[in-house]
VEXDRENRO-406397 format. One record per residue (C-alpha): residue in three letters; y, x, z; residue number from 1. Coordinates in steps of 0.2 Angstrom, whole numbers, plus 5000, padded with zeros to 4 digits. Example, Ala and Ser with C-alpha at 12.3 -4.5 7.8 and 13.67 -1.06 7.14 Angstrom:
SITE residuo    y    x    z num
SITE     ALA 4978 5062 5039   1
SITE     SER 4995 5068 5036   2
This chain:
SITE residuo    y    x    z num
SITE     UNK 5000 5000 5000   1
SITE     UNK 5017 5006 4996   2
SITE     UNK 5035 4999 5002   3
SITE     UNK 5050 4998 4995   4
SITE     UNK 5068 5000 5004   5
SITE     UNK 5078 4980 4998   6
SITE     UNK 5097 4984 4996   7
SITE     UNK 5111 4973 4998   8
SITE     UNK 5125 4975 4988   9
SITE     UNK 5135 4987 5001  10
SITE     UNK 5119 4998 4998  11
SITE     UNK 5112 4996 5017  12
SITE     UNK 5094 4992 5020  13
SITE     UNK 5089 4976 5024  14
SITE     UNK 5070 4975 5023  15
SITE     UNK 5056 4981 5015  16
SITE     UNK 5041 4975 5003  17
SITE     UNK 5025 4982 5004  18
SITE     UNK 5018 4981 4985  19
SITE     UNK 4998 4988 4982  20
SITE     UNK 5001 4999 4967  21
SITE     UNK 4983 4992 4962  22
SITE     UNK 4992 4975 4956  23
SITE     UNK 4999 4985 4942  24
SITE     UNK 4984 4997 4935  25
SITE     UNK 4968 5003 4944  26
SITE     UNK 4974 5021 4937  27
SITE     UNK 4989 5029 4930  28
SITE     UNK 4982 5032 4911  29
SITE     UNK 4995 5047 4908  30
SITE     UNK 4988 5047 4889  31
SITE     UNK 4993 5029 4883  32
SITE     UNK 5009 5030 4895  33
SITE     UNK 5013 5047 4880  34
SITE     UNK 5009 5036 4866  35
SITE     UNK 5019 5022 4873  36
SITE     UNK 5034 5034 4873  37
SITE     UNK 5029 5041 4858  38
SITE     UNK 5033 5026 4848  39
SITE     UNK 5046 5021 4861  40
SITE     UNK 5057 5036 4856  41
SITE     UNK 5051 5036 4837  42
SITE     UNK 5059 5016 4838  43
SITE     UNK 5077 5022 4841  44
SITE     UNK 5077 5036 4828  45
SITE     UNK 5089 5031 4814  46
SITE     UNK 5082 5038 4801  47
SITE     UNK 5099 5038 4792  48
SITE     UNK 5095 5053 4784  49
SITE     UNK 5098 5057 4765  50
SITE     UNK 5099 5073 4753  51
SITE     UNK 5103 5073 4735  52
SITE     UNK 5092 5076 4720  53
SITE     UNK 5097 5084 4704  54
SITE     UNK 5101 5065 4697  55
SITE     UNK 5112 5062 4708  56
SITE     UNK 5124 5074 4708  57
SITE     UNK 5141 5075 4700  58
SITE     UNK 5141 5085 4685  59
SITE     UNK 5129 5099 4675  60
SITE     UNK 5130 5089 4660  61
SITE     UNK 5135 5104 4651  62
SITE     UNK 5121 5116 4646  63
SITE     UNK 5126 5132 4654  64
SITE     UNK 5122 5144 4640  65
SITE     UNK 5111 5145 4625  66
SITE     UNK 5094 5141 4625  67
SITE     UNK 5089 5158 4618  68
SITE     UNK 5096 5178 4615  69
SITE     UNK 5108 5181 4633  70
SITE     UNK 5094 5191 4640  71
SITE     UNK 5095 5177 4654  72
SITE     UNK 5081 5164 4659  73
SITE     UNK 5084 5149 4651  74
SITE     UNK 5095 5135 4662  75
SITE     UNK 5097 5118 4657  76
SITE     UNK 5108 5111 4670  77
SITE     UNK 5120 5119 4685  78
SITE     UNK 5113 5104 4694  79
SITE     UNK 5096 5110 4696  80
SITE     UNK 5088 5117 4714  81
SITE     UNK 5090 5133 4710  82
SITE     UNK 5109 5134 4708  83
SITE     UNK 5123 5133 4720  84
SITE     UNK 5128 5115 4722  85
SITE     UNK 5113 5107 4715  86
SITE     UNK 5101 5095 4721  87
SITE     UNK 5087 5096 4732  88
SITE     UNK 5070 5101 4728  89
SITE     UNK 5062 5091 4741  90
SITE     UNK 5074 5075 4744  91
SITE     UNK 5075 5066 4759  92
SITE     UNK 5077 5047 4758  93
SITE     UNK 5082 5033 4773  94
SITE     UNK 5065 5027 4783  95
SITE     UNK 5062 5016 4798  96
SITE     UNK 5052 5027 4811  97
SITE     UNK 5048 5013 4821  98
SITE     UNK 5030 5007 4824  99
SITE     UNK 5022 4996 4838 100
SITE     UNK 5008 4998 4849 101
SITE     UNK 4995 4983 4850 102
SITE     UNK 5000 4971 4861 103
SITE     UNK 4986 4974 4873 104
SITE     UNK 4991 4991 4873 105
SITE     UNK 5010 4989 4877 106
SITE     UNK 5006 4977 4892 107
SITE     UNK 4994 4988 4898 108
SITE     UNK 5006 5002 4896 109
SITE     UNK 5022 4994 4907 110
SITE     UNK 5010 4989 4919 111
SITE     UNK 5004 5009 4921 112
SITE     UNK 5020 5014 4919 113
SITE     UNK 5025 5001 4934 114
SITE     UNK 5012 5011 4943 115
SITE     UNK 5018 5028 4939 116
SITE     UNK 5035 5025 4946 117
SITE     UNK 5031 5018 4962 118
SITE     UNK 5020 5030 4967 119
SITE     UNK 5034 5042 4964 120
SITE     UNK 5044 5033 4973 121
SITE     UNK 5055 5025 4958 122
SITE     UNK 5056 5007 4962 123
SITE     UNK 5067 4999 4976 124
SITE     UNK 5076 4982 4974 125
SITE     UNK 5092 4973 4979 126
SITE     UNK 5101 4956 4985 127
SITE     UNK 5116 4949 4983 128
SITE     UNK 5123 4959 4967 129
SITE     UNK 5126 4944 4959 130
SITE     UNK 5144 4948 4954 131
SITE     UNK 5156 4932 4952 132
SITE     UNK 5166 4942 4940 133
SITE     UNK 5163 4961 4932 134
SITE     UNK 5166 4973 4944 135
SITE     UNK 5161 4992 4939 136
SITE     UNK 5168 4999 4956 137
SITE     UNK 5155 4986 4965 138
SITE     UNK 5140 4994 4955 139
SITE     UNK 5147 5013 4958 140
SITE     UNK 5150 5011 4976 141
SITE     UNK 5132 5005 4977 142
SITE     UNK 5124 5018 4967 143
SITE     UNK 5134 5033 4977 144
SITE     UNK 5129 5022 4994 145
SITE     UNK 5109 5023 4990 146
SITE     UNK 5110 5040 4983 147
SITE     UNK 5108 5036 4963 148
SITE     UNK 5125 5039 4957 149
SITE     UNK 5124 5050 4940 150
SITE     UNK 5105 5049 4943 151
SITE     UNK 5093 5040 4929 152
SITE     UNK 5094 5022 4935 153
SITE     UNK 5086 5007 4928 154
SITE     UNK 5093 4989 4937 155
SITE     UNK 5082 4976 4931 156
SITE     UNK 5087 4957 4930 157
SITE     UNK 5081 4940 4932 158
SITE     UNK 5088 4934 4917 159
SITE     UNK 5102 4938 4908 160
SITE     UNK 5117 4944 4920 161
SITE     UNK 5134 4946 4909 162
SITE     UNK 5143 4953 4925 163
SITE     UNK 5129 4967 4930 164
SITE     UNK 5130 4973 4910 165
SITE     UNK 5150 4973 4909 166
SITE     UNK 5150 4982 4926 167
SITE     UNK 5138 4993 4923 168
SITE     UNK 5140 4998 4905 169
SITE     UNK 5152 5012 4909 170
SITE     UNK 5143 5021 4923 171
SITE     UNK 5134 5037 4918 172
SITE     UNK 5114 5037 4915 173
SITE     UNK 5115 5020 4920 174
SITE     UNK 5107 5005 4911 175
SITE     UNK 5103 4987 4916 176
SITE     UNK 5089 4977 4907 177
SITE     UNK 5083 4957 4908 178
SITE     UNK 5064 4960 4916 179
SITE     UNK 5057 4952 4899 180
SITE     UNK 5063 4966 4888 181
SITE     UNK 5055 4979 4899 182
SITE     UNK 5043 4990 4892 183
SITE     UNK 5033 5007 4895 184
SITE     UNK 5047 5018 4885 185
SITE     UNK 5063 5012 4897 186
SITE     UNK 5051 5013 4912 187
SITE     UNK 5048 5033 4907 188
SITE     UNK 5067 5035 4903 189
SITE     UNK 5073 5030 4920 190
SITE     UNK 5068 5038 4936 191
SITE     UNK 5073 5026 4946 192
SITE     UNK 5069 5007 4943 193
SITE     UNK 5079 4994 4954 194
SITE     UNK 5074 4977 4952 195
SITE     UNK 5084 4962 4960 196
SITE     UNK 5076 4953 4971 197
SITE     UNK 5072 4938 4959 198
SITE     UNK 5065 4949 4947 199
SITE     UNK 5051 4958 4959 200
SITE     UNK 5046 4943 4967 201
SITE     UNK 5044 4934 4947 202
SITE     UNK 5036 4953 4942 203
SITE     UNK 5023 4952 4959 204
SITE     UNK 5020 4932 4954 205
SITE     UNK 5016 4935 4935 206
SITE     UNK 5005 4952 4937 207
SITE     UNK 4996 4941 4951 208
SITE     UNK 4994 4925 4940 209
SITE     UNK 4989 4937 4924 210
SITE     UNK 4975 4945 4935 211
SITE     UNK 4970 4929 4943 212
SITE     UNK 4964 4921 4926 213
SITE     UNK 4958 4935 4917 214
């Protein structure tokens, strides 16, 4: 059994709750939880990327010399690889990296991943952060209260919460994320994982219902 510190909003504890790290996953499996980030990480690459080949650059209509008696190798374009200014040889064109794990797999993953960080440690939960209106002083006074200002922090919702986003949007190496959008990548991103009350009591009720009718 582990337990976890519950904040309030002034960053004091006011309780615990113990959580058996067995709810999650009988074992952390370290080498799903890499392939998990793998494509986590692959999923936010741009893949932007272009070069240009020899079509498609301006110019070198012109045949540079003759075909035959300069003494030099022939050339048919100053837009070829070979010359200063032409195109790529091996182009590079826009591609989507992203791919997704099974479904299976990405549920199994979070739940490992859930498992990892509190036996590290990483998961703690708060009350009363329910800001009327967006306050970024409020979430920083918090974070520097409980130790996790400038740290990797993760604050996980019940829902969508427009004031926890706005004030917390400008804070350094802090995120916050609705608990339905969580997955194995953001888990592994963030060192620490705090989940509002409502959100670990709905995590706790759904992993035990899951379990319950498998």
């Amino acid at each position: 059994m582990t337990e976890i510190n519950v904040y309030n909003a002034a960053g004091v504890v006011t309780g615990t709750v113990t959580i058996d790290p067995a709810i999650f996953d009988k074992t952390v499996r370290r080498a799903l939880l890499k392939e998990a980030l793998i494509a986590h990480l692959a999923s936010q690459r741009q893949g932007t990327h272009k070069t240009k080949k020899r079509g498609e650059v301006a110019g070198g209509g012109k045949k540079p010399w003759r075909q035959k008696g300069t003494g030099r190798a022939r050339q048919g374009s100053t837009r070829s690889p070979q010359w200063v200014g032409g195109g790529h040889a091996k182009t590079i064109t826009p591609r989507d990296y992203s791919y997704q794990l099974p479904a299976q797999q990405r549920r199994l993953a979070l739940l490992s991943g859930l498992r990892y960080r509190l036996e590290k440690g990483g998961i703690s939960a708060v009350e009363g952060l329910d800001l009327p209106k967006p306050s970024t002083k409020t979430v920083s006074a918090f974070l520097t209260k409980i130790g996790l200002r400038g740290k990797g922090t993760l604050v996980v919702s019940e829902g969508a919460q427009a004031n926890l986003y706005l004030s917390a949007r400008n804070i350094p190496r802090l995120a916050v994320s609705e608990r339905r959008n969580l997955n194995a990548g953001t888990v592994l991103q963030h060192a620490h994982l705090i989940f509002t009350r409502a959100s670990l009591d709905a995590l706790v009720n759904e992993v035990k219902s899951q379990k319950d009718s498998a």
